[in-house]
N, C-alpha and C positions, 0 to 999 in steps of 0.2 A: 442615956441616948436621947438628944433632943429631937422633938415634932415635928415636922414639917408646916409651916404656917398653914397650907391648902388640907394636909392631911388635917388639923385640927378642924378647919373649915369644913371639908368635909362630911365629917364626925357630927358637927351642927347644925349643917344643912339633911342632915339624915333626922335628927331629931326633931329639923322644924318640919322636914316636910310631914314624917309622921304625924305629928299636931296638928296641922293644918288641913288635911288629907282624911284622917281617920275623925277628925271631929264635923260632925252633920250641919252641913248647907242648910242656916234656916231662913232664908230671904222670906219677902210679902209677894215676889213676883218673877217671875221668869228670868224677867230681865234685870234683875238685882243681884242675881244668880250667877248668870255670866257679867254681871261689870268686878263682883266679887274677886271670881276667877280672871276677868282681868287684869284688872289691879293687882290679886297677886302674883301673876307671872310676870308684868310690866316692872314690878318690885324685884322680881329673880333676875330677870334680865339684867337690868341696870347694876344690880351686884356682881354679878358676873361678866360683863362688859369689864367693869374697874379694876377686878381680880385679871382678867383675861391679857390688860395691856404689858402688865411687868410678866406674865408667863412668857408673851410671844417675845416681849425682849428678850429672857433669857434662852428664848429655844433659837435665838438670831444670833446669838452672843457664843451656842455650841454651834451652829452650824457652821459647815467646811467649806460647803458649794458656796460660789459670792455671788448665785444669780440667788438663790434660796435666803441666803442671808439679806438681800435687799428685798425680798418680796414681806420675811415676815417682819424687818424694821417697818415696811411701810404700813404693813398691816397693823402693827400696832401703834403707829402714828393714825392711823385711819382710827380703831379703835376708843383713843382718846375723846374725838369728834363724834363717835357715836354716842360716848354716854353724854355731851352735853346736847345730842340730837334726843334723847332718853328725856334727860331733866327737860325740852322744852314739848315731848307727847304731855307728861306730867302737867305742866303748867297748863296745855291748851286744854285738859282735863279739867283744869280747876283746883288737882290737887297735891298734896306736898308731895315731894320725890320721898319714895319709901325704900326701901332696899333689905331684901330677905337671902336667905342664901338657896341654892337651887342645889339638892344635891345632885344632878345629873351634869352637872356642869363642874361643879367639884370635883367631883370623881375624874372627868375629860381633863382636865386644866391638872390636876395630880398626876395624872397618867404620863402628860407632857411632859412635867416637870420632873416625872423618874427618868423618862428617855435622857433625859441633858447628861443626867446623872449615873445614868447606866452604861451607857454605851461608851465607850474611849472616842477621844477626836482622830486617831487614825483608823476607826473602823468604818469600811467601805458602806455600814446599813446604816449609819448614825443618820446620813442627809433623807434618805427616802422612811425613816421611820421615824422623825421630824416630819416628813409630808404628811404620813399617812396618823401623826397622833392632830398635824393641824385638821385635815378633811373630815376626821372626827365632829371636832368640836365645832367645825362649819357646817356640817351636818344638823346640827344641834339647833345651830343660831339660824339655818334657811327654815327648820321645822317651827322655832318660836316666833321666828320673827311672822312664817307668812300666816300663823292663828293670829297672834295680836292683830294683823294688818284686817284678815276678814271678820274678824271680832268690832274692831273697833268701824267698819263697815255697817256691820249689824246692827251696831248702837246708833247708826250716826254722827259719829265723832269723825268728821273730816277731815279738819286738819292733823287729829293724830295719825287717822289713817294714810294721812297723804306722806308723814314723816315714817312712819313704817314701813312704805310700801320702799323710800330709800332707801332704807334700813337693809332692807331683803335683798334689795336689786346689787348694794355692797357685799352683799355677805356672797351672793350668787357671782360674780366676777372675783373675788377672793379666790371661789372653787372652783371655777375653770380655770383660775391661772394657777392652782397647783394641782391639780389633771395635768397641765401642761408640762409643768414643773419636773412633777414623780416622770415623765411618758418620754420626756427628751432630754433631761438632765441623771435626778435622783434613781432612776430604778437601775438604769444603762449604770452608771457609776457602782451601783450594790453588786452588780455582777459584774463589776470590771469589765467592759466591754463597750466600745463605742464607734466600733468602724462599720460600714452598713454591710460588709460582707460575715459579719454577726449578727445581722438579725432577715428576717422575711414577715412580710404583710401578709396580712388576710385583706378579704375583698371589702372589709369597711377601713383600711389602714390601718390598723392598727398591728404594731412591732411585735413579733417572738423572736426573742433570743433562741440560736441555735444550738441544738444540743451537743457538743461535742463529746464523746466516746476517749 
């Protein structure tokens, strides 16, 4: 039975992180401290980013919906540009692009790549459980990106900050456009249902499917 590239990935990013994690921060100074911890997530990230562009092809490549399948080709066209927006935080750092594996992002990006794999292309949950394994891993990248962004703040590192703070404000339009996605395309489609005398508002608009008996 062969391994799944990301599973194995994975498997090693669980290893590093334990090594990395469990062995004791001995800086001279506070602030040696957190560039440490920078650098290493800056290094997770960028790994993950690279890993992240062939996932979201492939999860573009099962899906059904053809508004959903252009959001995540874009997104992983976008993606491409982030890790060379990555290599140039690195550079205005001073230092060489590093790249570690992130098990938390492994594990996301594996989780993806079962749904392709799981689900049949005529099953009505395949597209909105495609949204909800992306919102996942955007989840991830709005959490990494906006530490590096006030990190690199705290050091004074400007121009990386200024490229991070891109970084974020990407990953944050990403996630409301599949909010919007799951809200008016994928969810209505997993329940077969799309005419508005199936659904009612609450007073912030937002849709319930109606229960029929």
């Amino acid at each position: 039975m062969k391994t799944s590239p990301l599973l194995r990935a994975e498997s090693e990013a669980t290893l590093s992180l334990e090594t990395n994690y469990h062995r004791p921060f001995l800086p001279h100074s506070p602030k040696q401290a957190l560039n440490r911890l920078f650098l290493s997530e800056l290094a997770n990230r960028y790994d993950s980013e690279k890993r992240q562009s062939r996932v979201l092809s492939q999860m573009a490549e099962a899906a059904t919906c053809v508004h959903l399948k252009k959001l995540l080709r874009l997104h992983a066209w976008e993606t491409e540009g982030q890790v060379m927006k990555l290599q140039c935080v690195f550079e205005a750092l001073e230092e060489e692009v590093q790249e570690t594996c992130s098990a938390v992002s492994m594990a996301l990006l594996t989780e993806a790549e079962r749904i392709t794999e799981v689900f049949r292309a005529d099953s009505p949950a395949l597209n909105t459980a495609l949204v909800y394994a992306a919102q996942k891993i955007e989840h991830d990248e709005m959490a990494v990106y906006g530490a590096l962004r006030e990190w690199a703040v705290l050091m004074s590192h400007k121009e990386a900050a200024l490229i991070l703070e891109q970084l974020l404000d990407e990953e944050k339009r990403t996630y409301q456009s599949l909010i919007k996605m799951a809200r008016f395309h994928c969810n209505k489609e997993a329940l077969n249902v799309f005419h508005a005398e199936d659904f009612y508002c609450d007073k912030y608009g937002h849709e319930f499917a109606k229960v029929r008996m």
